[in-house]
Residue frames as qw, qx, qy, qz and C-alpha x, y, z in Angstrom:
[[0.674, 0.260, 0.107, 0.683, -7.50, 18.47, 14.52],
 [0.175, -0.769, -0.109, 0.605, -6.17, 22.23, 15.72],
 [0.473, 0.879, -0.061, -0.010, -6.27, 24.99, 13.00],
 [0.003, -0.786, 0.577, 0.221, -2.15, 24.45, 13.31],
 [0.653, -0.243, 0.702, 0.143, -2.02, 20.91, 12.83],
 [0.425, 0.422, -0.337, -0.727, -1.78, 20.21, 8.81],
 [0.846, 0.280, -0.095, -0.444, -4.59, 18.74, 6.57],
 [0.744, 0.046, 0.594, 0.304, -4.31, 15.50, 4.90],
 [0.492, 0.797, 0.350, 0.012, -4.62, 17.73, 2.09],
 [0.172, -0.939, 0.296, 0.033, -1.73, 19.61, 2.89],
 [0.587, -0.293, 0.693, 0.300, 0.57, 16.47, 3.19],
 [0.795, 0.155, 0.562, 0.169, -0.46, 15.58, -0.07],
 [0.259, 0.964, 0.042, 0.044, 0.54, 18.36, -1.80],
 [0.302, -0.698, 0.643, 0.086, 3.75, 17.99, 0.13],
 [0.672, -0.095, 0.705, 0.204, 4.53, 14.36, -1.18],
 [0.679, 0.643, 0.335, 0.113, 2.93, 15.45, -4.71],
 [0.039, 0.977, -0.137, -0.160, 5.73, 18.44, -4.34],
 [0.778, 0.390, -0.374, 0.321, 8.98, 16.30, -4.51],
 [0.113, 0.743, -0.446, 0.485, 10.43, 17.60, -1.34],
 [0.257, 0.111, -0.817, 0.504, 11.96, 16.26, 1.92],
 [0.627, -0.661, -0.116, -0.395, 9.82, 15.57, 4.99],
 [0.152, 0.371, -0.780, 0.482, 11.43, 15.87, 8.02],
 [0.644, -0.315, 0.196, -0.669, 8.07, 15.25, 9.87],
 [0.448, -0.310, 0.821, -0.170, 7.71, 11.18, 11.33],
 [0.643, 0.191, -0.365, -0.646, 5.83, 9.51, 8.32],
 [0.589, -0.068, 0.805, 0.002, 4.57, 5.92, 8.69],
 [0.309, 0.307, -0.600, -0.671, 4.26, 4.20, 4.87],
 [0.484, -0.035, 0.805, -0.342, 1.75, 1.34, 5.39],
 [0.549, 0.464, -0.524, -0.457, 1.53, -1.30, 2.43],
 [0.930, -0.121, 0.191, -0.288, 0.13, -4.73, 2.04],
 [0.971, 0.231, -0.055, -0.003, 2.86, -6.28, -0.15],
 [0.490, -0.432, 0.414, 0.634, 6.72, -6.51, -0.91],
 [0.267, 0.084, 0.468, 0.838, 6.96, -4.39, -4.10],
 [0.090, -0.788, -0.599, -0.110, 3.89, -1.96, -3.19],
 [0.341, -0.711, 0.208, 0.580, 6.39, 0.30, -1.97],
 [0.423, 0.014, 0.579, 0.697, 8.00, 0.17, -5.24],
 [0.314, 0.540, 0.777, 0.077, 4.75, 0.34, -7.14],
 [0.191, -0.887, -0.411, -0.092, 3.34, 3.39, -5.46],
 [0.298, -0.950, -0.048, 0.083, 5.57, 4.90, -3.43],
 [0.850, 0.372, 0.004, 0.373, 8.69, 4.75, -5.22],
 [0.292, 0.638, -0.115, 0.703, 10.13, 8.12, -5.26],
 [0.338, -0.849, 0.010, -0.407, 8.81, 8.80, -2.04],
 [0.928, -0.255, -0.209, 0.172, 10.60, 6.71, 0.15],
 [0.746, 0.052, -0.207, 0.631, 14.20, 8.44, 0.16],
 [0.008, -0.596, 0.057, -0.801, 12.50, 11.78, 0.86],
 [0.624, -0.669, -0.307, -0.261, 11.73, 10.37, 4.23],
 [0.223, 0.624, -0.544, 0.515, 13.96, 11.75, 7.03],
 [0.297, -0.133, 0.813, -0.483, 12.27, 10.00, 10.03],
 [0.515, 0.183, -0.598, -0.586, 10.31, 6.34, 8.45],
 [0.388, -0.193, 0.901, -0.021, 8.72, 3.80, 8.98],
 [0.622, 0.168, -0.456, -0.614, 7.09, 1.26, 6.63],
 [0.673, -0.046, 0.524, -0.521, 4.99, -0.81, 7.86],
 [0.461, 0.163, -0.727, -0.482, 4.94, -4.34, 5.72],
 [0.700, -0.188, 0.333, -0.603, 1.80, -6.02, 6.45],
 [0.976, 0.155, -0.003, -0.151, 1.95, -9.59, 4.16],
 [0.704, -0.284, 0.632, 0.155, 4.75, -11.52, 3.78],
 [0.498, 0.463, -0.341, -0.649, 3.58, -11.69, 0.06],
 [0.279, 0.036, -0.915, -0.290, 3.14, -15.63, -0.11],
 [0.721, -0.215, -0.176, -0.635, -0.60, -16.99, -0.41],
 [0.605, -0.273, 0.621, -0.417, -1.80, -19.46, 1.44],
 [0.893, 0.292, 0.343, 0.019, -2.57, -22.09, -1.50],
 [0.787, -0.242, 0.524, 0.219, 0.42, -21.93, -2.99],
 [0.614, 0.742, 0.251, -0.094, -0.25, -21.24, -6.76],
 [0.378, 0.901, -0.206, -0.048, 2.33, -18.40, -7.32],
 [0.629, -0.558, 0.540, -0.024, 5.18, -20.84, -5.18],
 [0.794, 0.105, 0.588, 0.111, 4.59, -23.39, -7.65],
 [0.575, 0.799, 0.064, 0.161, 4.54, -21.38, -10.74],
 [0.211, 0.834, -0.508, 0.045, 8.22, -19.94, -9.62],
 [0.833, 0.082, -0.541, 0.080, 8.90, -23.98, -8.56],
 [0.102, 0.389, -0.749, 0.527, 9.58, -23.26, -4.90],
 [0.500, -0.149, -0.848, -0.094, 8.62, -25.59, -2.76],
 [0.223, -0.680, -0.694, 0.081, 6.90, -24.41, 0.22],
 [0.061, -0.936, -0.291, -0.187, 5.08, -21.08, 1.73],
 [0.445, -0.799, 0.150, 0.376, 7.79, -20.12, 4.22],
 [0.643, 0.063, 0.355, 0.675, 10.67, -20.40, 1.24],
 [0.326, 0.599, 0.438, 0.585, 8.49, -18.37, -0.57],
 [0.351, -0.931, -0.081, 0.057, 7.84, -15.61, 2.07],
 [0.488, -0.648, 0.197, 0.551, 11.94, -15.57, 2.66],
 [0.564, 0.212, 0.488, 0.632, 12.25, -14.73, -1.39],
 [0.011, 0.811, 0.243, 0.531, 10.17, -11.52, -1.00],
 [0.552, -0.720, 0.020, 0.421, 11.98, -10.82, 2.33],
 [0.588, -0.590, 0.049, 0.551, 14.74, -10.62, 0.37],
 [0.203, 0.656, 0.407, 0.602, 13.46, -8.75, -2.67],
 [0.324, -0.896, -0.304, -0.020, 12.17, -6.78, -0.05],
 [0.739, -0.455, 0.132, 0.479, 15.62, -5.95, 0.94],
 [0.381, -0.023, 0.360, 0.851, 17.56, -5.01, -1.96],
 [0.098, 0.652, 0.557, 0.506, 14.53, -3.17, -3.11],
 [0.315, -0.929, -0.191, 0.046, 14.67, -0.96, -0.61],
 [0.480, -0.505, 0.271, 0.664, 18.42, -0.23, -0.79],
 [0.405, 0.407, 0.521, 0.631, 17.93, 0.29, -4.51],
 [0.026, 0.894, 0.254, 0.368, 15.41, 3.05, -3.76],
 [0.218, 0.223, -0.431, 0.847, 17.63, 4.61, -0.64],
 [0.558, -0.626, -0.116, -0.533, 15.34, 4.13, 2.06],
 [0.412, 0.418, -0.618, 0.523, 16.97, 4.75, 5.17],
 [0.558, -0.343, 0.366, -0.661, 14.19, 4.46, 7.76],
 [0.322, -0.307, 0.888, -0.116, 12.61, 1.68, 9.63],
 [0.524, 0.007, -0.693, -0.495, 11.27, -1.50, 8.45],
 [0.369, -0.213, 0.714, -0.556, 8.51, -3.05, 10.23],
 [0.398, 0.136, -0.811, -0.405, 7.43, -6.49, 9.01],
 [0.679, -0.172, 0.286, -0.654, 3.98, -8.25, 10.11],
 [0.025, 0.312, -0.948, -0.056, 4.55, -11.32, 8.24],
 [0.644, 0.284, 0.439, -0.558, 0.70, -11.76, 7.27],
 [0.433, 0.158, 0.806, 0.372, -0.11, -14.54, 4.67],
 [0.126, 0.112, -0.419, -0.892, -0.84, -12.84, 1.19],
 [0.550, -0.259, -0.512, -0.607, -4.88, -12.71, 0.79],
 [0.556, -0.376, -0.740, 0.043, -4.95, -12.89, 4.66],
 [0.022, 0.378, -0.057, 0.924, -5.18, -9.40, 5.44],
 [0.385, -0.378, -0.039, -0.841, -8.74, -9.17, 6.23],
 [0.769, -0.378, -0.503, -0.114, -8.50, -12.14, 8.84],
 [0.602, -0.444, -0.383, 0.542, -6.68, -10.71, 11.04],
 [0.028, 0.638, 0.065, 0.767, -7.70, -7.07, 11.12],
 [0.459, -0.867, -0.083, -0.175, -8.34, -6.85, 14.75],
 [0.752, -0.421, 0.072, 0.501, -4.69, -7.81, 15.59],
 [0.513, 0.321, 0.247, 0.757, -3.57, -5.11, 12.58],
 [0.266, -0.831, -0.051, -0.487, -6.04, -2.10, 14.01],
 [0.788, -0.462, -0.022, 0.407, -3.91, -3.45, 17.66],
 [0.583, -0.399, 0.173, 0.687, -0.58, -3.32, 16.75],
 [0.432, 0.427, 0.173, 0.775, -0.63, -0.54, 14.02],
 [0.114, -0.924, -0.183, -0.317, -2.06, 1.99, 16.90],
 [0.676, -0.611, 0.255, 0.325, 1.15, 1.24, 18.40],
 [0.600, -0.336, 0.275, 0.672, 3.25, 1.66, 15.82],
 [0.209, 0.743, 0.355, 0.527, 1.63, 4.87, 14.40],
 [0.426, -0.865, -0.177, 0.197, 1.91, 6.29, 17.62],
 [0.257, -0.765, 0.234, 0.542, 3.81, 9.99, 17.19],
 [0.342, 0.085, 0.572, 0.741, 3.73, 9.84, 13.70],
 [0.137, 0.476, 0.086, -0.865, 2.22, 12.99, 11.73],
 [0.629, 0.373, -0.067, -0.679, 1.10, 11.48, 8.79],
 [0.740, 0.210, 0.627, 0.125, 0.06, 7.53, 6.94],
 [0.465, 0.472, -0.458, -0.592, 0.42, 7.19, 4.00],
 [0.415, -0.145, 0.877, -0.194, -1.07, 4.26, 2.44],
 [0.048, 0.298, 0.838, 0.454, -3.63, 1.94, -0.08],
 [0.487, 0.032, -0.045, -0.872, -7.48, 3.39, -1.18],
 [0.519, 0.265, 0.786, -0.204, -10.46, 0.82, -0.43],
 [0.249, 0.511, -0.472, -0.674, -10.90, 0.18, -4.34],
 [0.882, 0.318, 0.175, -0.300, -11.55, -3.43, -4.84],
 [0.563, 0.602, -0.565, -0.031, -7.90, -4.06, -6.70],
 [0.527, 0.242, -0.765, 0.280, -6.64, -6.25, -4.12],
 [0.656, -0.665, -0.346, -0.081, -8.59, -7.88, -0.78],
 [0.714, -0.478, -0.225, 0.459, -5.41, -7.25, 1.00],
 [0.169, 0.299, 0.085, 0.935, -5.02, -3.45, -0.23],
 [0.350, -0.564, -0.236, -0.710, -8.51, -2.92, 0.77],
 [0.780, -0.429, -0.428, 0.153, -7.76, -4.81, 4.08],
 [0.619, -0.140, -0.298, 0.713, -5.12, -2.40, 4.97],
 [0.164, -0.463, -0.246, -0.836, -6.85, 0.49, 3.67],
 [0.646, -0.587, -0.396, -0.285, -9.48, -0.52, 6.40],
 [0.765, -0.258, -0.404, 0.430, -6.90, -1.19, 9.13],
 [0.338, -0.014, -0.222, 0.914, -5.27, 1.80, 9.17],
 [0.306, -0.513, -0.430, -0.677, -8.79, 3.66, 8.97],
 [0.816, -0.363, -0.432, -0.127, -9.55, 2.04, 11.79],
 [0.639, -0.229, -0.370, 0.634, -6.45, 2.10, 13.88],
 [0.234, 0.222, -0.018, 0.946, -6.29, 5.72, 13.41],
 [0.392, -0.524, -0.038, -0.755, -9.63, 6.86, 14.82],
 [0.772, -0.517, -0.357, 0.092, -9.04, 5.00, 17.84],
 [0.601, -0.122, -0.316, 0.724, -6.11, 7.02, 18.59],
 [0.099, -0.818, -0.453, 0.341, -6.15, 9.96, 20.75],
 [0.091, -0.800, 0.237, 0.544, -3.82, 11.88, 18.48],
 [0.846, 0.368, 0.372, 0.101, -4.56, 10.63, 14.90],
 [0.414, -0.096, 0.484, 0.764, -2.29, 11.20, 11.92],
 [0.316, 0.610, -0.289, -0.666, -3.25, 12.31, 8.71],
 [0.732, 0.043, 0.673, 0.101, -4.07, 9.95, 6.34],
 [0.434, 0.713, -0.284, -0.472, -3.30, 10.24, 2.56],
 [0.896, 0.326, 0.300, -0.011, -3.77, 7.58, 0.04],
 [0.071, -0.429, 0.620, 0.653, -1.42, 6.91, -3.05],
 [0.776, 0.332, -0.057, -0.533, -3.03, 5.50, -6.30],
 [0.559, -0.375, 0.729, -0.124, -2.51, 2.08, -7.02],
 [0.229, -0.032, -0.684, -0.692, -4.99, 0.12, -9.27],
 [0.412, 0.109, 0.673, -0.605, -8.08, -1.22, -9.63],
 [0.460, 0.317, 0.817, 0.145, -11.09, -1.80, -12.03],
 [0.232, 0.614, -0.073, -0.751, -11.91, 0.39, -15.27],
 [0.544, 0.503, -0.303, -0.599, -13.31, -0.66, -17.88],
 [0.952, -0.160, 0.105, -0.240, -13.06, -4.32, -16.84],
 [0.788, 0.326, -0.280, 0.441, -9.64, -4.51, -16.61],
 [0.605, -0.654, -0.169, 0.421, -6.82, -3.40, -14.38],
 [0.346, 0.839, -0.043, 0.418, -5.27, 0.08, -14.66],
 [0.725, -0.028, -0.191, 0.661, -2.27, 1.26, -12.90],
 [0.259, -0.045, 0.060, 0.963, -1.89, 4.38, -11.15],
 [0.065, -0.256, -0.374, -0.889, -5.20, 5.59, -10.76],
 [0.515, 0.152, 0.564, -0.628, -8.08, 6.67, -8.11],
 [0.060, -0.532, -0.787, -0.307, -11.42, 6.19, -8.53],
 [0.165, 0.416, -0.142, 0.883, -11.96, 9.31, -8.73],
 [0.128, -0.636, -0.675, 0.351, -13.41, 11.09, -5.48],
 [0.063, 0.843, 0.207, 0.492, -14.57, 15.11, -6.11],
 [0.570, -0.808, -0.013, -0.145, -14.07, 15.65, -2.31],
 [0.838, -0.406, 0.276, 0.238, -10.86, 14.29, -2.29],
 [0.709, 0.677, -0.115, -0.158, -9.02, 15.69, -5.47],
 [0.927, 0.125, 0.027, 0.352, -5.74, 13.95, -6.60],
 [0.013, 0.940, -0.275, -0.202, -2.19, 15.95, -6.26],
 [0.865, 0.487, 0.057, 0.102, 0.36, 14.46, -9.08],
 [0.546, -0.630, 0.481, 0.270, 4.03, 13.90, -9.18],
 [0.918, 0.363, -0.138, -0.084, 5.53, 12.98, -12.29],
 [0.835, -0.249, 0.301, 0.387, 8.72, 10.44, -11.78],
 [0.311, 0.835, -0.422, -0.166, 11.78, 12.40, -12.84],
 [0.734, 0.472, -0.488, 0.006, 14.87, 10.43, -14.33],
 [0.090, -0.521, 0.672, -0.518, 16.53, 10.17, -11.13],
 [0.613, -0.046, 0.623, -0.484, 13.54, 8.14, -9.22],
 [0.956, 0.126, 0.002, -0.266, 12.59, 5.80, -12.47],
 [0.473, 0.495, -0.717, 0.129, 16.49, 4.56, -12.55],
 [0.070, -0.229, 0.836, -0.493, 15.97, 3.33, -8.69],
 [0.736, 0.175, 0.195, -0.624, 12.39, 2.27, -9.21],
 [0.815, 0.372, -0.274, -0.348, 13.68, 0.22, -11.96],
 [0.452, 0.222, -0.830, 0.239, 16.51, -1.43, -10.20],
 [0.428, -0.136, 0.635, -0.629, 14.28, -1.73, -6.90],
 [0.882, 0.285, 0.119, -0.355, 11.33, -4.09, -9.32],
 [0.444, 0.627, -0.640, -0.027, 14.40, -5.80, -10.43],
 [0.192, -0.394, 0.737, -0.515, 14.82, -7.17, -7.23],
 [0.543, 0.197, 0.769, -0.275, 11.66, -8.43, -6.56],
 [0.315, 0.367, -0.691, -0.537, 11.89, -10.76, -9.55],
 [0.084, 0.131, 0.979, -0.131, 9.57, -13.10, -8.46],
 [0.375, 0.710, 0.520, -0.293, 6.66, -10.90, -9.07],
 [0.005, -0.411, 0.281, 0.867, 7.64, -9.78, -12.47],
 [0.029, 0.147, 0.871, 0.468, 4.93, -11.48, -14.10],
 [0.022, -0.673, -0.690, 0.264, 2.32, -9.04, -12.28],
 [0.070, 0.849, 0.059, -0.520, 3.28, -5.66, -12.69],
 [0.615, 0.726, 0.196, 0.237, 4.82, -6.65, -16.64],
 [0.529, 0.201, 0.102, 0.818, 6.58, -4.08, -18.28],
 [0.255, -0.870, -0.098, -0.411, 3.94, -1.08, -16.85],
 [0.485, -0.119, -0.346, 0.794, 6.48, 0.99, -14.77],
 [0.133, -0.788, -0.495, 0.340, 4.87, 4.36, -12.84],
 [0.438, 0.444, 0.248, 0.742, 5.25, 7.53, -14.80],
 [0.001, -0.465, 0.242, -0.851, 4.07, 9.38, -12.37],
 [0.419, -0.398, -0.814, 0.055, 2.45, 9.34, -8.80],
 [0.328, -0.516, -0.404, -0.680, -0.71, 10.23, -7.02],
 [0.369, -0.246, -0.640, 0.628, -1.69, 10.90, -3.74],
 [0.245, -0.503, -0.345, -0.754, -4.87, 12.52, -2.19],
 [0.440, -0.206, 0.597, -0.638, -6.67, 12.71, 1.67],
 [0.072, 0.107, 0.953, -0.273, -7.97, 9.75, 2.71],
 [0.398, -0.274, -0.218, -0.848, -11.39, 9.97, 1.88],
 [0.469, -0.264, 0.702, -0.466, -14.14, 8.55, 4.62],
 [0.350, 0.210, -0.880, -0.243, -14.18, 5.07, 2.99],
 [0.767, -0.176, 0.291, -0.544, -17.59, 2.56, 4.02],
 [0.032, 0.341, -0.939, 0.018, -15.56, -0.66, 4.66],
 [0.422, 0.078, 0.867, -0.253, -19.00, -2.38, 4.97],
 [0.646, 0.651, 0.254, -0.308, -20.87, -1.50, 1.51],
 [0.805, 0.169, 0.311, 0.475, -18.55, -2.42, -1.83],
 [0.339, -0.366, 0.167, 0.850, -15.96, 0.07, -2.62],
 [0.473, 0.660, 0.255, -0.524, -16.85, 2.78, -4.71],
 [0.262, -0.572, 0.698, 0.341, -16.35, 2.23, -8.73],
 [0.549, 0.205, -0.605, -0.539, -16.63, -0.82, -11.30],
 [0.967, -0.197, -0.149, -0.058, -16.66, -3.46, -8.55],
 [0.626, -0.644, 0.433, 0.073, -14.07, -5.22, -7.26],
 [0.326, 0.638, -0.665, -0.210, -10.93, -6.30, -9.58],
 [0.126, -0.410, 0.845, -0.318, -10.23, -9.16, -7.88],
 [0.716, 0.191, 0.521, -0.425, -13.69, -11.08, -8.00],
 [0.665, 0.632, -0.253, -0.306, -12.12, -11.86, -11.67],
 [0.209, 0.670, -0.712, 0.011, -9.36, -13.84, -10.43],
 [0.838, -0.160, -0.451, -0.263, -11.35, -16.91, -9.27],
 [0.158, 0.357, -0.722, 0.572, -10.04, -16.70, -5.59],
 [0.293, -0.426, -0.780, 0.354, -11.61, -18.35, -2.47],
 [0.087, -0.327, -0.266, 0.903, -11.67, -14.58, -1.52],
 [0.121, 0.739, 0.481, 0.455, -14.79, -12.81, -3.24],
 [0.182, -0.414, 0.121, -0.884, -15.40, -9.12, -2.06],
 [0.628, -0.615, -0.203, -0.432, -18.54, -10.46, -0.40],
 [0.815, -0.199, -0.381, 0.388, -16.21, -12.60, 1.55],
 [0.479, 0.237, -0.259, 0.805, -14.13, -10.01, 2.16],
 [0.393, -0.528, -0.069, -0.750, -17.15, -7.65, 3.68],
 [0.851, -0.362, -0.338, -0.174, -18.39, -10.64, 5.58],
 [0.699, -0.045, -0.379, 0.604, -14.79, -11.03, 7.15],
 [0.245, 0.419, -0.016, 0.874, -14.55, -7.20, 7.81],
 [0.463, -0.518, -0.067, -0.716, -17.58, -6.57, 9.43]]
């Protein structure tokens, strides 16, 4: 990096500031309503975007399909397309959308085709933005890894700079919060009236997943450098959220796949 080029530290400060970026930003997020989630507010301050949607957001077994009574995977994939959609007009996001159309909780099988095609479509962007390897979701910590990855293969990396998501505390999930790093400190945004009116009609949309994120809505968001994240030893923390939810997926899996 050249003493002109700015920090990840720097960006985040910018995004934690509220202002425009005219600079190229890529947003890179595992689900349909992770944008929402996390990067709510940020989204209309982008003047040249892209967002990068890695899953599709429908598992492979089915479960959540059945609980909303549709009837197979691909239906269920075109209902968060088109959450995806109106959520994204709700928030005014006027850049592009690039859709990978990975199966949900199949992130971390296909990470060499995601470290591929995301050094191509990072390429000439100034800064990621994007999930922390935490343990709240295999396919957060799968992208977390990807872009890690894609990015120090390139010969002119971005910036990287996390947002806060969730994860494990206190055996439970929390919203909106690192784990903390020292090296990495946190720069804070709180959601003014403006951004929770489009936040709330963007999670409207994707009404199919209101039975995950509840009635917890983001009061304010976080966003810190990338710290340098060991995708092969378990995240740092309580463990891994997810190893509670009696998926196929364990963390170990998820290492075992990674490496």
């Amino acid at each position: 990096m050249s003493p002109a080029t700015p920090s990840a530290d720097h960006w985040a400060r910018a995004l934690a500031s509220g202002e425009r970026i005219a600079a190229p930003v890529a947003v890179v997020v595992a689900h349909p309503d992770d944008e929402t989630l996390f990067a709510g507010s940020l989204l209309r301050r982008l003047d040249d975007a892209r967002l990068v949607m890695v899953t599709d957001g429908a598992p492979e077994d089915m479960a959540d399909a059945r609980r909303l009574r549709i009837a197979t995977r691909a239906d269920y994939a075109a209902v968060r397309a088109r959450e995806l959609t109106a959520a994204l007009d709700a928030l005014g996001f006027g850049g592009r959308l690039i859709r990978y159309g990975v199966p949900d909780q199949g992130a971390v099988f296909a990470l060499p085709a995601l470290v591929e095609r995301l050094r191509a479509d990072l390429a000439g962007v100034e800064l990621v933005v994007t999930h922390p390897y935490e343990g709240g979701h295999p396919d957060h910590d799968a992208v977390a890894c990807a872009v890690a990855r894609a990015v120090a293969g390139m010969a002119h990396p971005p910036a990287v700079v996390e947002f806060a998501c969730y994860a494990r505390f206190g055996g439970e999930r929390v919203w909106a919060r690192f784990v903390e790093d020292g090296a990495c400190p946190e720069r804070v945004r709180a959601i003014d009236a403006g951004d929770a009116a489009r936040i709330e009609a963007a999670l409207a949309a994707h009404a199919s997943q209101a039975a995950v994120f509840g009635p917890w809505r983001p009061e304010a968001e976080r966003w810190r450098a990338a710290p340098p994240h060991d995708f092969a030893a378990p995240p740092r923390g309580e463990g891994c959220l997810y190893d509670g939810f009696g998926w196929t997926l364990t963390s170990q899996r998820w290492r075992e796949a990674a490496a």
